[in-house]
The first five atom37 places (N, CA, C, CB, O) and aatype in JSON, in Angstrom:
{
  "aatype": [20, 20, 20, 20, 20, 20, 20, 20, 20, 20, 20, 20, 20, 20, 20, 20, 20, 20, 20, 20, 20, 20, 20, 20, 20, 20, 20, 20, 20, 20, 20, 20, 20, 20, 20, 20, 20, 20, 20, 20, 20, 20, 20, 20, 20, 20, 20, 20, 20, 20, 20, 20, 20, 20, 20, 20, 20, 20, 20, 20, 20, 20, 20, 20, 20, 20, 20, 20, 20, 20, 20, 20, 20, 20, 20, 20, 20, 20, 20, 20, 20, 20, 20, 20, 20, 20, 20, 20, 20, 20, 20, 20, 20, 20, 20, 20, 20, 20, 20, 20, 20, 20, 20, 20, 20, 20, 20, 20, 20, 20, 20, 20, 20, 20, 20, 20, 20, 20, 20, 20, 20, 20, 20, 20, 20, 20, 20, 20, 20, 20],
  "atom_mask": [
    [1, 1, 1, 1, 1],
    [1, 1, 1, 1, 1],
    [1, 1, 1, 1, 1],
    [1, 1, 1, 1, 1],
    [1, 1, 1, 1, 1],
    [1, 1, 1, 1, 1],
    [1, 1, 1, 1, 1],
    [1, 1, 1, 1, 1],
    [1, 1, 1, 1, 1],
    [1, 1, 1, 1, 1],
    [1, 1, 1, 1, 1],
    [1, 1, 1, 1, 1],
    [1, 1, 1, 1, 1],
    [1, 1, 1, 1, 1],
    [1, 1, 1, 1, 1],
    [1, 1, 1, 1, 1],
    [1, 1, 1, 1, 1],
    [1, 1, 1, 1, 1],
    [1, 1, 1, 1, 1],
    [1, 1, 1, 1, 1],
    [1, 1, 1, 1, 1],
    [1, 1, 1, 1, 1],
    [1, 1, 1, 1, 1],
    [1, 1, 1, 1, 1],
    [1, 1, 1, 1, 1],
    [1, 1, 1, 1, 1],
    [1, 1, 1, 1, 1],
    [1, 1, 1, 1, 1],
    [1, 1, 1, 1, 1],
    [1, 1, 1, 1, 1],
    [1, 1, 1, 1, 1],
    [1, 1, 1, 1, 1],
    [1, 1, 1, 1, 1],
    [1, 1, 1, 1, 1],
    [1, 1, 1, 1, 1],
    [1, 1, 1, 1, 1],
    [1, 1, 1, 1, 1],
    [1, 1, 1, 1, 1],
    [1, 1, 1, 1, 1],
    [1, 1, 1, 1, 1],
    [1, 1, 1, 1, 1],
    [1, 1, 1, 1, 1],
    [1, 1, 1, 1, 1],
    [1, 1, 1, 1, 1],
    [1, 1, 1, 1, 1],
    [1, 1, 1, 1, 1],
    [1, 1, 1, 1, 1],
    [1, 1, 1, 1, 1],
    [1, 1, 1, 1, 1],
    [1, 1, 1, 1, 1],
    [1, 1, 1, 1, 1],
    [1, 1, 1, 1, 1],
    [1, 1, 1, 1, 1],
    [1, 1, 1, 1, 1],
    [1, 1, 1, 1, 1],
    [1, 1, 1, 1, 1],
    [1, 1, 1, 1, 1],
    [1, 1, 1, 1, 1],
    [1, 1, 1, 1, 1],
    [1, 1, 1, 1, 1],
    [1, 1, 1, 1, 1],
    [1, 1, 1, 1, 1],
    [1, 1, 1, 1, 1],
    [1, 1, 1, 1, 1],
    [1, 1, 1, 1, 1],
    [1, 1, 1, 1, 1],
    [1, 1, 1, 1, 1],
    [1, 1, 1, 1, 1],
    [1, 1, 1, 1, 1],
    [1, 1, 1, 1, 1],
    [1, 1, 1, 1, 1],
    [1, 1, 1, 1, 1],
    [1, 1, 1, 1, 1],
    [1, 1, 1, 1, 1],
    [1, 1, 1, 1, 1],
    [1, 1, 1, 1, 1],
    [1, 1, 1, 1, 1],
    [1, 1, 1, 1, 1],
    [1, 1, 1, 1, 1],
    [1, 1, 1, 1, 1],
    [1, 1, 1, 1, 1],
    [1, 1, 1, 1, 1],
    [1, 1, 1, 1, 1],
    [1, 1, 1, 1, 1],
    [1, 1, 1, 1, 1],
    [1, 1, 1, 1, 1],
    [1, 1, 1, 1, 1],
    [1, 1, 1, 1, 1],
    [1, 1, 1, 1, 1],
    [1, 1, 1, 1, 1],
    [1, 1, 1, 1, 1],
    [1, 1, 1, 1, 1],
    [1, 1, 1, 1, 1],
    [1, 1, 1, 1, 1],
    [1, 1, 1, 1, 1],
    [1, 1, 1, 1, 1],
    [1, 1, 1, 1, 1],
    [1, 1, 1, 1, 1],
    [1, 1, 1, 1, 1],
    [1, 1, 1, 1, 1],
    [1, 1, 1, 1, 1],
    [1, 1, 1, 1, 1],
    [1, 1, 1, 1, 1],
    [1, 1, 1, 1, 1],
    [1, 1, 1, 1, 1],
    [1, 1, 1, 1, 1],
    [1, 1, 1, 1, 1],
    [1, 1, 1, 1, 1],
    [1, 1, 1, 1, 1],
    [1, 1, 1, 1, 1],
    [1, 1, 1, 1, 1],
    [1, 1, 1, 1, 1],
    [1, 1, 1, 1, 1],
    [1, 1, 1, 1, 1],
    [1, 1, 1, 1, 1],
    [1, 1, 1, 1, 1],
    [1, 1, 1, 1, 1],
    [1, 1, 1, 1, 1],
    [1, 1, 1, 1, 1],
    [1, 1, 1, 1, 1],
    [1, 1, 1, 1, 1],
    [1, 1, 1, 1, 1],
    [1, 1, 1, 1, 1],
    [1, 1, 1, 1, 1],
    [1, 1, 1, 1, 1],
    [1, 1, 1, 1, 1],
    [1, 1, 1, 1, 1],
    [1, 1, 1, 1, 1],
    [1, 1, 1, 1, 1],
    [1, 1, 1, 1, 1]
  ],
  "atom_positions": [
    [[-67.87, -68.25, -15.32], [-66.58, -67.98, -14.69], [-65.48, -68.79, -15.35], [-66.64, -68.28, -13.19], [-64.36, -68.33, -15.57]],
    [[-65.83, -70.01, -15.66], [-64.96, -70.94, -16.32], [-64.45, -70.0, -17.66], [-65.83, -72.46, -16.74], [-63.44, -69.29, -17.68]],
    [[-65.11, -70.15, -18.39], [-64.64, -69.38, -19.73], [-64.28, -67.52, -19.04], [-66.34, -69.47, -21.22], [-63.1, -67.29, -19.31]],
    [[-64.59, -66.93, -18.69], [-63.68, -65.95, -18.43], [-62.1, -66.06, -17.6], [-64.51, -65.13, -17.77], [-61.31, -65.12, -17.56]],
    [[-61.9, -67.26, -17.04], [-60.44, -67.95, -16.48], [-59.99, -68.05, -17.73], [-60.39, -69.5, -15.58], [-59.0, -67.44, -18.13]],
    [[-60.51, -68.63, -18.24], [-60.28, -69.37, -19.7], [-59.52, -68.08, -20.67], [-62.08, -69.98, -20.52], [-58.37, -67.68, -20.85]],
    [[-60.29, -67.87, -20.94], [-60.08, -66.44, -21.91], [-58.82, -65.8, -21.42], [-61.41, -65.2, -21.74], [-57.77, -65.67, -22.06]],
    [[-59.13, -65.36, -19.99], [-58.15, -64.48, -19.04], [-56.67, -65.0, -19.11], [-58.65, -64.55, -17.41], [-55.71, -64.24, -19.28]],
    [[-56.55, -66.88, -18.9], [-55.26, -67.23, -19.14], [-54.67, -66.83, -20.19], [-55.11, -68.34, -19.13], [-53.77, -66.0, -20.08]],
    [[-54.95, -67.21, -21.13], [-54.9, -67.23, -22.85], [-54.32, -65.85, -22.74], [-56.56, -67.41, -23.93], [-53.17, -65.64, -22.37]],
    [[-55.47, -64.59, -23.21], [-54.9, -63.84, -23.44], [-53.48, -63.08, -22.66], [-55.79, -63.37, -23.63], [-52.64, -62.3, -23.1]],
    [[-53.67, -63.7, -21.36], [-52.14, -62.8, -20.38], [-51.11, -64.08, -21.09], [-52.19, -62.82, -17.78], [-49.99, -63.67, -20.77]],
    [[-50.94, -65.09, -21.69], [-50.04, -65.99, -22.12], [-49.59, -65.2, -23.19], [-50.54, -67.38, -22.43], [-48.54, -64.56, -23.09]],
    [[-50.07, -65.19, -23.91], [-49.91, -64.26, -25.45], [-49.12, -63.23, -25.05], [-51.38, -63.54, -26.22], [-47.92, -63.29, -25.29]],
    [[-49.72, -62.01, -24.31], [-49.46, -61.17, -23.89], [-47.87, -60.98, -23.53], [-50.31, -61.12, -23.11], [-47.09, -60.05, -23.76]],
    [[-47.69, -62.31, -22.83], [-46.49, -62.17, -21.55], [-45.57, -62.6, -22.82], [-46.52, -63.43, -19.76], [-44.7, -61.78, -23.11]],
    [[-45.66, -63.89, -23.7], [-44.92, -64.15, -24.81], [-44.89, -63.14, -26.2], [-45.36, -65.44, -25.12], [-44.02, -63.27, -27.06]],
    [[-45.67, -62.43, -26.26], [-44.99, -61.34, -27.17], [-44.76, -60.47, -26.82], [-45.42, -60.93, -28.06], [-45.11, -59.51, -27.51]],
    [[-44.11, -60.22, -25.69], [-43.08, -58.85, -25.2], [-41.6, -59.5, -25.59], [-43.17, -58.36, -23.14], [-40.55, -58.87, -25.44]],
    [[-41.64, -60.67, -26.03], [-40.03, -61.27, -26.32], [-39.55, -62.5, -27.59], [-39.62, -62.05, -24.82], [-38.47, -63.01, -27.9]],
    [[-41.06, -62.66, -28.14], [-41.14, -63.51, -29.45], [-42.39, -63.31, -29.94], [-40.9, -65.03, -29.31], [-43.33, -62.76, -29.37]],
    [[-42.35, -63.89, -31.23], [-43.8, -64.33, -32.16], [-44.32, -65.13, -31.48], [-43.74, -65.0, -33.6], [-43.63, -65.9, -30.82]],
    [[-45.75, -65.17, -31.45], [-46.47, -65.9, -30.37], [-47.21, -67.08, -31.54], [-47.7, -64.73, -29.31], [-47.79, -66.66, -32.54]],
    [[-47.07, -68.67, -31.21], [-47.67, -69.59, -32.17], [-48.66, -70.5, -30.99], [-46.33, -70.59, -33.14], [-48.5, -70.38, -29.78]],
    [[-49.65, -71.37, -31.61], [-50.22, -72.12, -30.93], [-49.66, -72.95, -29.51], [-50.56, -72.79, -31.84], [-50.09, -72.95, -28.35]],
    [[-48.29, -73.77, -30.25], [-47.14, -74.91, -29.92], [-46.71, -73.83, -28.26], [-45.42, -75.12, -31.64], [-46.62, -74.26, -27.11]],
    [[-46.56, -72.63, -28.67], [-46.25, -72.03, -27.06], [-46.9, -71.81, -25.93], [-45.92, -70.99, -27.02], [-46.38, -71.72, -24.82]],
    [[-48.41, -71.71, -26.28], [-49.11, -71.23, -25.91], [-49.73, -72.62, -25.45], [-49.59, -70.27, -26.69], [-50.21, -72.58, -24.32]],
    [[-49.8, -73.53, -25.93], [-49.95, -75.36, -25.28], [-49.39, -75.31, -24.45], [-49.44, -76.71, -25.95], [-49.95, -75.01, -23.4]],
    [[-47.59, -75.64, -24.47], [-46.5, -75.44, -23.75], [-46.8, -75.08, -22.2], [-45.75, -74.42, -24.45], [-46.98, -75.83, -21.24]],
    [[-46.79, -73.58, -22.29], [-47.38, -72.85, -21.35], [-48.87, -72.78, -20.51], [-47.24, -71.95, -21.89], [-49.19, -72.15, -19.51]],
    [[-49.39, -73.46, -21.14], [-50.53, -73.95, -20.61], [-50.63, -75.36, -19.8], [-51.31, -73.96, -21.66], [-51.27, -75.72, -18.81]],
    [[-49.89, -75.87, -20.52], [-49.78, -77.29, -20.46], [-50.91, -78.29, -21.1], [-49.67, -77.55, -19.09], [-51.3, -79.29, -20.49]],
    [[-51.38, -77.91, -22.4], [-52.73, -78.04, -22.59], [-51.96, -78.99, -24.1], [-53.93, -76.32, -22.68], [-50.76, -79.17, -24.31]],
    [[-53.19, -79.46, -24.95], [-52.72, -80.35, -26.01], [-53.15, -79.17, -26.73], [-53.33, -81.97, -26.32], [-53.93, -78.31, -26.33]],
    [[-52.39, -79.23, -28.13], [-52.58, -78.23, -29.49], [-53.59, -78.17, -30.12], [-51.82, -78.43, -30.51], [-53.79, -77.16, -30.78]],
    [[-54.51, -79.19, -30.13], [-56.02, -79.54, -30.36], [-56.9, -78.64, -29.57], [-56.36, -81.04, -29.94], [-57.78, -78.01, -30.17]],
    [[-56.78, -78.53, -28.55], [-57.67, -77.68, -27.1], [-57.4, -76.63, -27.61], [-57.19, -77.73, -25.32], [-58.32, -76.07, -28.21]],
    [[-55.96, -75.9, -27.57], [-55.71, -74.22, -27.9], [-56.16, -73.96, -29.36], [-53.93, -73.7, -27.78], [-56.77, -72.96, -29.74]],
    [[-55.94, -74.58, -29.81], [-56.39, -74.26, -31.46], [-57.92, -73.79, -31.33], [-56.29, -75.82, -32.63], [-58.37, -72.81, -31.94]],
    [[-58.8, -74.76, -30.32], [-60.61, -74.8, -30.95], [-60.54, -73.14, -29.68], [-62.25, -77.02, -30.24], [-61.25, -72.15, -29.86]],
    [[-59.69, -73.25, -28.74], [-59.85, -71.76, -28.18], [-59.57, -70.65, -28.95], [-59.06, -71.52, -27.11], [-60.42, -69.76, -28.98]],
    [[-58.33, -70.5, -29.73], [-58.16, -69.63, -30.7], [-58.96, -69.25, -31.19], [-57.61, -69.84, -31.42], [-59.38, -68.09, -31.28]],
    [[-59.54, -70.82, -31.87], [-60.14, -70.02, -32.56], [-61.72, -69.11, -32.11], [-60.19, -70.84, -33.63], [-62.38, -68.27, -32.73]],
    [[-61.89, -69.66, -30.94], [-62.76, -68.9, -30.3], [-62.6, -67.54, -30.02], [-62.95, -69.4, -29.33], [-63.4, -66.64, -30.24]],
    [[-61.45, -67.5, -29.51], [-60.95, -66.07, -29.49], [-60.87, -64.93, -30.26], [-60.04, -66.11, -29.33], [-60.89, -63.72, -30.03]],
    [[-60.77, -65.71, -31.37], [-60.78, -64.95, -32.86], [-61.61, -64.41, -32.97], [-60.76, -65.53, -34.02], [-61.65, -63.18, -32.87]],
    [[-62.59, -65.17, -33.21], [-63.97, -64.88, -33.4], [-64.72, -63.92, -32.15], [-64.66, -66.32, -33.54], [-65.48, -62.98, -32.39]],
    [[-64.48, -64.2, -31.33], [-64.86, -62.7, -30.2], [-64.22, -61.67, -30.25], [-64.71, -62.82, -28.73], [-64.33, -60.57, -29.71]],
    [[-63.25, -62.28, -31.2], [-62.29, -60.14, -31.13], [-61.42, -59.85, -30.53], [-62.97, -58.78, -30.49], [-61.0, -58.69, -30.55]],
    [[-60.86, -60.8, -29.79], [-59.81, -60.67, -29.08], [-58.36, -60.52, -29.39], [-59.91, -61.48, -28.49], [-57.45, -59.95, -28.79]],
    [[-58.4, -61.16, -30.47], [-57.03, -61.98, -31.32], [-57.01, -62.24, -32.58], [-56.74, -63.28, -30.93], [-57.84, -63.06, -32.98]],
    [[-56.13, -61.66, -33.5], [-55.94, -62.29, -34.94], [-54.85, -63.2, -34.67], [-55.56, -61.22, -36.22], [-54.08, -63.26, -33.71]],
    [[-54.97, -64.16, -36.1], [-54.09, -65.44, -36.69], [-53.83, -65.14, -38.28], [-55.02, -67.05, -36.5], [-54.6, -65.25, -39.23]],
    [[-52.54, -64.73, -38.21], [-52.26, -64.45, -39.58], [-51.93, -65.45, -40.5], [-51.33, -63.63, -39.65], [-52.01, -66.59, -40.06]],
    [[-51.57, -65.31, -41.75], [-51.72, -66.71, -42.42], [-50.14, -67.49, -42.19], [-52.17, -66.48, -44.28], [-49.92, -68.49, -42.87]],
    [[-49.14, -67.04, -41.32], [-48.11, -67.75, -40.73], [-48.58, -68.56, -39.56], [-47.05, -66.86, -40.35], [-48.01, -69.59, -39.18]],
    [[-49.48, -68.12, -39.11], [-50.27, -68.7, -37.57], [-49.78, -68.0, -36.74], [-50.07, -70.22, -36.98], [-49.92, -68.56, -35.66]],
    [[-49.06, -66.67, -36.59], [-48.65, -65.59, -35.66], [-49.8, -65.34, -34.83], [-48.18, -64.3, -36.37], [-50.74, -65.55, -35.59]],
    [[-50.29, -64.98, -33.66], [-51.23, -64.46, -33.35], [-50.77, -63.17, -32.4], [-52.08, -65.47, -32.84], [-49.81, -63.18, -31.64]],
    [[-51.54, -62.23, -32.58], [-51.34, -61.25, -32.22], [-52.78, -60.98, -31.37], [-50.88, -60.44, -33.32], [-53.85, -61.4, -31.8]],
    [[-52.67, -60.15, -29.99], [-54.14, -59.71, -29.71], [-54.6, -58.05, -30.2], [-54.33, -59.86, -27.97], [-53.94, -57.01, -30.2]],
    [[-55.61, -58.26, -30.48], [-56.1, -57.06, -31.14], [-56.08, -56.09, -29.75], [-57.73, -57.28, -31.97], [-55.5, -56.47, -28.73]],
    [[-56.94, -54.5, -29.85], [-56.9, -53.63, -28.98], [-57.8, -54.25, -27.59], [-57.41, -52.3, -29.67], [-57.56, -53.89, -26.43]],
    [[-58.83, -55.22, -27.96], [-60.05, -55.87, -27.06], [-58.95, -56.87, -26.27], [-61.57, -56.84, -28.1], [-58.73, -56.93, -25.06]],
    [[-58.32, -57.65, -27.38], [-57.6, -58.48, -26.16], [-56.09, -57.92, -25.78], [-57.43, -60.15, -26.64], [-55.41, -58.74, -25.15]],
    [[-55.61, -56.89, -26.01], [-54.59, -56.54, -25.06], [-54.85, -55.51, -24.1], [-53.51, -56.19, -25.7], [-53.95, -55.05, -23.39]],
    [[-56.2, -55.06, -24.05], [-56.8, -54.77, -22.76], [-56.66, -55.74, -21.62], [-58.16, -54.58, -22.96], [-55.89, -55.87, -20.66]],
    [[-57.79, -56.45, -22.15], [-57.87, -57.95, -21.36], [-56.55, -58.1, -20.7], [-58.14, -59.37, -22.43], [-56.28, -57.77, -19.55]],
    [[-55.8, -58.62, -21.54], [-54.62, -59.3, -20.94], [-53.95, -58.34, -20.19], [-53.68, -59.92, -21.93], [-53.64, -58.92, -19.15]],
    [[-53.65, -57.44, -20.15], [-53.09, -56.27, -19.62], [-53.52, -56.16, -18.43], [-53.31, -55.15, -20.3], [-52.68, -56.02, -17.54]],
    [[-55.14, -56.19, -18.05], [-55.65, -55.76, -17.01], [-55.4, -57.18, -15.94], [-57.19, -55.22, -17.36], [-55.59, -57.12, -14.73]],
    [[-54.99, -58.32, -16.62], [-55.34, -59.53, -16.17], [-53.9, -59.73, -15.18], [-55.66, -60.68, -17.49], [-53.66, -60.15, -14.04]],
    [[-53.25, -59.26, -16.17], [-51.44, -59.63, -15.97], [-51.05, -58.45, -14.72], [-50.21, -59.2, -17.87], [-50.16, -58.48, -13.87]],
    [[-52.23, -57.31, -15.04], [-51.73, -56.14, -13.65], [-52.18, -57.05, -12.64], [-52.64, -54.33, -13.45], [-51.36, -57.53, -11.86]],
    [[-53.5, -57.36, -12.56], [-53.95, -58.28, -11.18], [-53.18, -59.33, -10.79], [-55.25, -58.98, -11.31], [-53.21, -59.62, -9.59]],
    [[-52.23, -60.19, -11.79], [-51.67, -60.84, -10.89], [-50.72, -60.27, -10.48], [-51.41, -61.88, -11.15], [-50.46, -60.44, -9.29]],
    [[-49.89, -59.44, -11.24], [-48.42, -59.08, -10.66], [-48.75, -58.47, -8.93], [-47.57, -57.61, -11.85], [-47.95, -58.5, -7.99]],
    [[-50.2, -57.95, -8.91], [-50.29, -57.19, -7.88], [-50.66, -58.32, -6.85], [-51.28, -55.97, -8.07], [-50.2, -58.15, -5.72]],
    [[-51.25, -59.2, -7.02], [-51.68, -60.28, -6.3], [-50.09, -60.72, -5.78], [-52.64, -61.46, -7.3], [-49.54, -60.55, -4.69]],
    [[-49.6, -61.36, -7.03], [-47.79, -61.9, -6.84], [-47.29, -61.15, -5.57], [-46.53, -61.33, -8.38], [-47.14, -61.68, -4.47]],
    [[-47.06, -59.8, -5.88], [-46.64, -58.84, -5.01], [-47.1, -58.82, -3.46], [-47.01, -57.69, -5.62], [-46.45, -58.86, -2.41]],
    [[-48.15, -58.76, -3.67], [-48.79, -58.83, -2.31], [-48.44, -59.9, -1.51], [-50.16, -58.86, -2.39], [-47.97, -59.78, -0.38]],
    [[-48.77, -61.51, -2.36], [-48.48, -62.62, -1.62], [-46.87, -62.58, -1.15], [-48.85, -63.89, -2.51], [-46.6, -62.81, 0.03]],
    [[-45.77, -62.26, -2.15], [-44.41, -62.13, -1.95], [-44.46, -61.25, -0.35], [-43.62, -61.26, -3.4], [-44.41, -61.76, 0.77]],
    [[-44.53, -60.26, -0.6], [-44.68, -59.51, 0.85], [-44.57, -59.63, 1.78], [-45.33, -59.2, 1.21], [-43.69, -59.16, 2.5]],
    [[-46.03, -60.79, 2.21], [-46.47, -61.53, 3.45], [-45.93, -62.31, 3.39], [-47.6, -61.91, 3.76], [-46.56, -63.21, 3.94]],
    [[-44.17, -62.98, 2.7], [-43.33, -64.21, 2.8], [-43.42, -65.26, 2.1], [-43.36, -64.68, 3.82], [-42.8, -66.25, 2.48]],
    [[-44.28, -65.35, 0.8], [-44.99, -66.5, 0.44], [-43.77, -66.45, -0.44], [-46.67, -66.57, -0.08], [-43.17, -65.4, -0.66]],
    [[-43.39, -67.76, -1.0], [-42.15, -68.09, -2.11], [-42.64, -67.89, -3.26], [-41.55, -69.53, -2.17], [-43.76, -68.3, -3.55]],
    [[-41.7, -67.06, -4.32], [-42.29, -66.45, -5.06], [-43.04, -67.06, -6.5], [-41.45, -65.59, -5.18], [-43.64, -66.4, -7.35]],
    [[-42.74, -68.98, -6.46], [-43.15, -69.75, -7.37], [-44.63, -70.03, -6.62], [-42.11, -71.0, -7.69], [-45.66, -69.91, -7.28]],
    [[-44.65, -70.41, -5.14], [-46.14, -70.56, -4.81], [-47.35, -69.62, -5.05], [-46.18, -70.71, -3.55], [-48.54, -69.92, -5.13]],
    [[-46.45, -67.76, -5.23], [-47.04, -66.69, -4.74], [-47.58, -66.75, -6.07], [-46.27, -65.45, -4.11], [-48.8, -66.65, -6.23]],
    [[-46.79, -66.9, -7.08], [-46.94, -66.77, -8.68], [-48.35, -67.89, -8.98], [-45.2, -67.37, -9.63], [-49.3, -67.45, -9.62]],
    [[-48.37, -69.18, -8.5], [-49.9, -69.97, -8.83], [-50.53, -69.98, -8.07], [-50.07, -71.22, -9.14], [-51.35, -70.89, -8.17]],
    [[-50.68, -69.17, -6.92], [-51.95, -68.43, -6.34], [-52.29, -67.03, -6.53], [-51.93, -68.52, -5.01], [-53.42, -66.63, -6.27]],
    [[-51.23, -66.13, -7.06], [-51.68, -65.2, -7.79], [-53.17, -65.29, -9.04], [-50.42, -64.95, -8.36], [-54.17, -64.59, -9.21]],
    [[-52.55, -66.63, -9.73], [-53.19, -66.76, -11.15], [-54.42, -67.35, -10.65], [-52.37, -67.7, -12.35], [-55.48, -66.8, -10.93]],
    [[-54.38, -68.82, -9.64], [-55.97, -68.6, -9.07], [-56.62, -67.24, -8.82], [-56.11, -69.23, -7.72], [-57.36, -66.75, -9.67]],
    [[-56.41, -66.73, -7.9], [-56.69, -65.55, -7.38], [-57.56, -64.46, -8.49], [-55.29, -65.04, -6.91], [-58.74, -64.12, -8.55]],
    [[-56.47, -64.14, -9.23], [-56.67, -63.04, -9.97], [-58.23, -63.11, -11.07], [-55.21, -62.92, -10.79], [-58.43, -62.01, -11.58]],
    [[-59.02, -63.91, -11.38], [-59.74, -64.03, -11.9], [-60.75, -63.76, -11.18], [-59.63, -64.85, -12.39], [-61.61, -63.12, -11.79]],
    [[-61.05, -64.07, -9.85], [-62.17, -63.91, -8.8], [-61.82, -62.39, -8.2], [-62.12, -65.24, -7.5], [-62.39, -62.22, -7.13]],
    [[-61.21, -61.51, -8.54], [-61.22, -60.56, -7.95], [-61.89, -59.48, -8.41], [-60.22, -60.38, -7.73], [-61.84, -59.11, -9.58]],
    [[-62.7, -58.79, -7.34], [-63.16, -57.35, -8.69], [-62.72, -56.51, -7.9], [-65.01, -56.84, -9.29], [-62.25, -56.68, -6.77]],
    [[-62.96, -54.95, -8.89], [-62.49, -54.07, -9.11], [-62.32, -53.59, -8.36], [-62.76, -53.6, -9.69], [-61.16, -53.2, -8.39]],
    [[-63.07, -53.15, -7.09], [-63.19, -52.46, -5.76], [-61.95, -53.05, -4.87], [-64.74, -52.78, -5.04], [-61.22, -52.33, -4.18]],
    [[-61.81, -54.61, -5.02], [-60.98, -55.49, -4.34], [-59.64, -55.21, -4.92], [-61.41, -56.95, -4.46], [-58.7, -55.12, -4.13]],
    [[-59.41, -55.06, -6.28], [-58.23, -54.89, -6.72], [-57.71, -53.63, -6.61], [-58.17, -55.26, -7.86], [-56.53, -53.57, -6.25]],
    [[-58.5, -52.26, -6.9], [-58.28, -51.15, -6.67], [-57.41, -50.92, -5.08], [-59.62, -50.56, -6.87], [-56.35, -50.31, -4.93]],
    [[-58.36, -51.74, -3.84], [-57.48, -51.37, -2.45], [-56.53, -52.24, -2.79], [-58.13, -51.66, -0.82], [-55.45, -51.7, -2.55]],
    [[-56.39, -53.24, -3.21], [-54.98, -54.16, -3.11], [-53.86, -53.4, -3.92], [-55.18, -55.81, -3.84], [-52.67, -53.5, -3.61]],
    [[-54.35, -52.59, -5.04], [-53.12, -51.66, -5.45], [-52.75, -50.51, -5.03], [-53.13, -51.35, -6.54], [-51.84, -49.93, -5.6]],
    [[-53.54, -49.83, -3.66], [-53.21, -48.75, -3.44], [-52.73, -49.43, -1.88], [-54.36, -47.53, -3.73], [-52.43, -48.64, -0.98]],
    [[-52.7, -50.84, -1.65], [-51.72, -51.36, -0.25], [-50.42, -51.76, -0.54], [-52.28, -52.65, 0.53], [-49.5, -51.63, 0.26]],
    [[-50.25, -52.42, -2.06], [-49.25, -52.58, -2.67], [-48.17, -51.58, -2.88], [-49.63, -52.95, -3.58], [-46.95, -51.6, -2.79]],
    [[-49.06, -50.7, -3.19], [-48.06, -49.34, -3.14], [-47.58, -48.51, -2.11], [-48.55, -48.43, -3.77], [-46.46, -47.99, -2.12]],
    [[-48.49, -48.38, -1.13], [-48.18, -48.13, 0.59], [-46.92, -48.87, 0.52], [-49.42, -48.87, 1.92], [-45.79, -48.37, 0.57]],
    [[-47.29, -50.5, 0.34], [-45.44, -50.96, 1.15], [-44.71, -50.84, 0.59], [-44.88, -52.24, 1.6], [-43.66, -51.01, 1.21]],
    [[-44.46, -50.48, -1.03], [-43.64, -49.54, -1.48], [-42.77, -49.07, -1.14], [-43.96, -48.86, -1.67], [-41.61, -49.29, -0.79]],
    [[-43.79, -48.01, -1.36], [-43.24, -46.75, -0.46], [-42.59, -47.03, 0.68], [-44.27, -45.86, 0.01], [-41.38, -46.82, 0.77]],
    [[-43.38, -47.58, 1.79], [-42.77, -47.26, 2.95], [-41.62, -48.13, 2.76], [-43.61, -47.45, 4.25], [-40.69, -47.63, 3.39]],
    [[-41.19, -49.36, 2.11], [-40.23, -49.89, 1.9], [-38.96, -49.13, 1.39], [-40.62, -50.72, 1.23], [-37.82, -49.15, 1.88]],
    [[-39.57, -48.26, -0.03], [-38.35, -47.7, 0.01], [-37.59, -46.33, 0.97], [-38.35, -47.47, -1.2], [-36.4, -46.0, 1.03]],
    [[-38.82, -45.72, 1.65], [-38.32, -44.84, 2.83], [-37.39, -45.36, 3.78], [-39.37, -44.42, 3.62], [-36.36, -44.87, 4.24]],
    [[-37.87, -46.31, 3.94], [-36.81, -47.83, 5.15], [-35.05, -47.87, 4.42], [-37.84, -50.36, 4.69], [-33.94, -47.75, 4.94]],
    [[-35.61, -48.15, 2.82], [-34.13, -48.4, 2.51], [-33.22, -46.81, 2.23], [-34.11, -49.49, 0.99], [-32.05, -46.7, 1.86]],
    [[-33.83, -46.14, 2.43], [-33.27, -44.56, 2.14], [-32.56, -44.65, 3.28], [-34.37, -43.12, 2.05], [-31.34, -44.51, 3.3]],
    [[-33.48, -44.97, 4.6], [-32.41, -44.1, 6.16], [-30.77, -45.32, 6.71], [-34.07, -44.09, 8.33], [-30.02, -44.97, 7.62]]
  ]
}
């Protein structure tokens, strides 16, 4: 479980930072809060499972394996986020119990949490129509 948290952070970090820059080690520490030594020996782990190339600038990009991953990782929390926001939770607390959260959840669990997410939606925006 450890190393799939592991993995799971990483790749939704990447993910979330290259929708708006080149993604380098130094950000991905940053954002972690981790030392450049630690992300590097993950990289390069990552690499090596297929998740992620490192080009010879040190760009990393995730391949099709890891922008699955991250994709599927980053839906669970937003939906988690969402959910917690909902029930009143502030949306910086909702945001690091999302990211606990989202790793322990499976599919069956996430599937109803996105089709309740979307119920209040909806019925939210019917509310703001009348």
């Amino acid at each position: 479980m450890k190393q799939r948290k592991s993995t799971e952070d990483y790749l939704k970090i990447i993910y979330i930072l290259s929708k708006s820059q080149e993604v380098h080690a130094c950000l991905i520490a940053q954002e972690l809060k981790l030392s450049r030594p630690t992300v590097s020996v993950t990289l390069k782990r990552l690499a090596k499972e297929g998740y992620l190339q490192i080009d010879q600038a040190n760009v990393i990009r995730l391949t099709e394996k890891g922008l699955e991953t991250a994709k599927y990782t980053y839906d669970r929390h937003k939906a988690l986020q969402d959910f917690l926001i909902s029930l009143g939770v502030k949306e910086e607390t909702a945001s690091h119990d999302a990211c606990e959260m989202e790793h322990g959840l499976g599919s069956e669990s996430y599937a109803a949490l996105k089709r309740l997410v979307a119920r209040q939606r909806l019925s939210g925006d019917e509310q703001s129509m009348d």
